[in-house]
N, C-alpha and C positions, 0 to 999 in steps of 0.2 A: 306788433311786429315780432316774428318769429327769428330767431337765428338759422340759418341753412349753410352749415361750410360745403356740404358735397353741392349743391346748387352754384356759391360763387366759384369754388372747383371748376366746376363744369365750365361756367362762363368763361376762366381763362383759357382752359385750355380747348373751347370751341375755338379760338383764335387760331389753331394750328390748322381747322379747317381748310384753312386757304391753302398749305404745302399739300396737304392731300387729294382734293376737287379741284384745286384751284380758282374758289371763290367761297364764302362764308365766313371769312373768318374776322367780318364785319358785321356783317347783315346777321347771325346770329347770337353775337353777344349784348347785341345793339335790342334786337326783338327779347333777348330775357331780361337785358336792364330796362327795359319799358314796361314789361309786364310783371314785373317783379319788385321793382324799386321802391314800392309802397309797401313790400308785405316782409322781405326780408330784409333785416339787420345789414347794415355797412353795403348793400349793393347798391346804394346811390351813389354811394363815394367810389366804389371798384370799380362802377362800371361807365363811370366818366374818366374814370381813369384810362381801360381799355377803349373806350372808344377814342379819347383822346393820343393812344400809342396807335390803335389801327389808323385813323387820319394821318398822323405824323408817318409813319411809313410809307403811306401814300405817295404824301408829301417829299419824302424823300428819295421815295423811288423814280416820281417824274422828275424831281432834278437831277438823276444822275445819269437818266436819259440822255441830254446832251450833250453831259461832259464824256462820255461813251467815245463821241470825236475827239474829246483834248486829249490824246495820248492815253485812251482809255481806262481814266480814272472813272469813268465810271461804273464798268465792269466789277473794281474792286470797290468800291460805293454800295450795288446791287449786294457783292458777294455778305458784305459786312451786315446790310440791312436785311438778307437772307438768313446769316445768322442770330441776328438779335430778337428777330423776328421768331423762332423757333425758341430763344435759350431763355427769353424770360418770360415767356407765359406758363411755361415749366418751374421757371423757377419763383415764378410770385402764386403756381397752383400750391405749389408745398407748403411757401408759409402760411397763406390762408387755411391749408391743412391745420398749420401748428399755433395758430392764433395770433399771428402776426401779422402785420399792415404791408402789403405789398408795394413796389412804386413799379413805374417805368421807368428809365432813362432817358434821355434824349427827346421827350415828351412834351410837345406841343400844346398850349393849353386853348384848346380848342371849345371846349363846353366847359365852364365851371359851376 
């Protein structure tokens, strides 16, 4: 097993894929932790990680779908999950820059 930061790098912040296309920014961190998971250092652990914050976003994006009707909390639900979505795949690329273990927040444990 090799170590690769600019690789796990990449993996988070494929994540933002999704603000820019508007789709990938599952489906490609998902195909490098599959194909990567055996060869590089700590991307089994990162990249359950991300897959388990892209799920949760998901996830919390269709529930805020309906509360969209209850006095449109869910607008400000969306807006939140837009944000967080953006502010920490940025901020977990940096510390895997500086050798430091990233989390998500609010992070579903969907794969362990």
């Amino acid at each position: 097993m090799r170590e690769d930061k600019q690789l796990l790098v990449i993996t988070h912040l494929s994540q933002l894929l999704t603000c820019i296309t508007g789709f990938g920014g599952l489906i490609v961190p998902l195909i490098l932790w599959a194909t990567q998971k055996e060869n590089i250092y700590s991307m089994d652990l990162q990249g359950k990680r991300i897959i388990n914050f892209q799920l949760s976003i998901i996830v919390y994006s269709v529930i805020c779908i309906p509360l969209i009707l209850l006095l449109g909390l869910g607008f400000l639900g969306l807006i939140f999950i837009g944000i967080i979505s953006i502010i920490f795949p940025i901020i977990n690329a940096v510390k895997v820059n500086n050798g430091e273990v990233p989390k998500y927040p609010l992070s579903l444990n969907f794969i362990s």
